[in-house]
C-alpha positions in Angstrom: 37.5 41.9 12.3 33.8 42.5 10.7 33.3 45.4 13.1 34.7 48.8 11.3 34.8 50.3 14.8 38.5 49.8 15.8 37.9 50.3 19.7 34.8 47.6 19.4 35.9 45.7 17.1 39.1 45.3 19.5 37.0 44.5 22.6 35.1 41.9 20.6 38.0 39.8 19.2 39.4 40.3 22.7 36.1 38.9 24.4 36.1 36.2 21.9 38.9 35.1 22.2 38.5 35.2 26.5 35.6 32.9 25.6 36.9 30.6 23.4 39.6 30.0 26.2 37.5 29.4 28.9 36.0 26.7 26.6 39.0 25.3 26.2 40.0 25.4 29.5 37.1 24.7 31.5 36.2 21.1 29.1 40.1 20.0 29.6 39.9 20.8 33.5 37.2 19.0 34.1 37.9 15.9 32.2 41.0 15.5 33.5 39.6 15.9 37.0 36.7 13.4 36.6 38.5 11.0 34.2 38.8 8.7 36.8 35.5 8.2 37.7 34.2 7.3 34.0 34.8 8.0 31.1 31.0 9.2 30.5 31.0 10.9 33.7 34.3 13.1 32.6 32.5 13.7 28.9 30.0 14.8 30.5 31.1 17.3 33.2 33.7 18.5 30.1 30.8 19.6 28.1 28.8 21.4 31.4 31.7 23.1 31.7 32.1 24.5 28.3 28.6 26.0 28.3 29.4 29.7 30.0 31.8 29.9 27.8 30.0 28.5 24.4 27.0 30.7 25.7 29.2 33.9 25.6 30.4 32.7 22.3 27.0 32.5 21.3 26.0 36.2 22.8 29.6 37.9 21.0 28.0 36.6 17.7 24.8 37.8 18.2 26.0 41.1 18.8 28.5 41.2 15.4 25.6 39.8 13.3 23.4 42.6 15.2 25.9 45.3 14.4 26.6 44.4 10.9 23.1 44.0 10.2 22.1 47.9 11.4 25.3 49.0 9.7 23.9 47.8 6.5 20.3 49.0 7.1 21.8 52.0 7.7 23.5 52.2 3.9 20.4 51.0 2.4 18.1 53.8 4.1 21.1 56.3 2.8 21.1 55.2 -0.8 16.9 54.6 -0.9 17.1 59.0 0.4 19.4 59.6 -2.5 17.4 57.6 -4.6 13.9 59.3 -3.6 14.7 62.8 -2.8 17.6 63.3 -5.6 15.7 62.3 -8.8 
């Protein structure tokens, strides 16, 4: 996992991988269920209900790029100290 925090970096993959399931699951469920209507109609519906969870996808990697970003800003504010008040 990116995330150096065991706990949350546990939670994430977990969450991520809930997500990625729902999408799954929710776009084969609903095809199936409206495939015999049209085949449009059952594309569509299939990608309506993959949204909530291709929106929580979208809100797990926002958070691991926001993480990793502060985690990184936090390294370069250590080594620009050392470099400022140690020479």
């Amino acid at each position: 996992m990116r995330l150096g925090d065991k706990p949350l970096g546990f939670l994430v993959s977990f969450l991520l991988g809930v997500a990625w399931a729902s999408v799954f699951v929710g776009a084969v469920t609903s095809f199936l269920l409206f495939y015999k209507e049209t085949f449009f109609y059952a594309l569509v519906s299939a990608f309506i209900a993959m949204l909530p969870g291709i929106i929580a996808i979208l809100g797990l990697e926002h958070f691991i790029t926001n993480k990793e970003k502060l985690d990184e800003l936090k390294k370069q504010t250590e080594l620009l100290e050392k470099k400022l008040f140690h020479d």
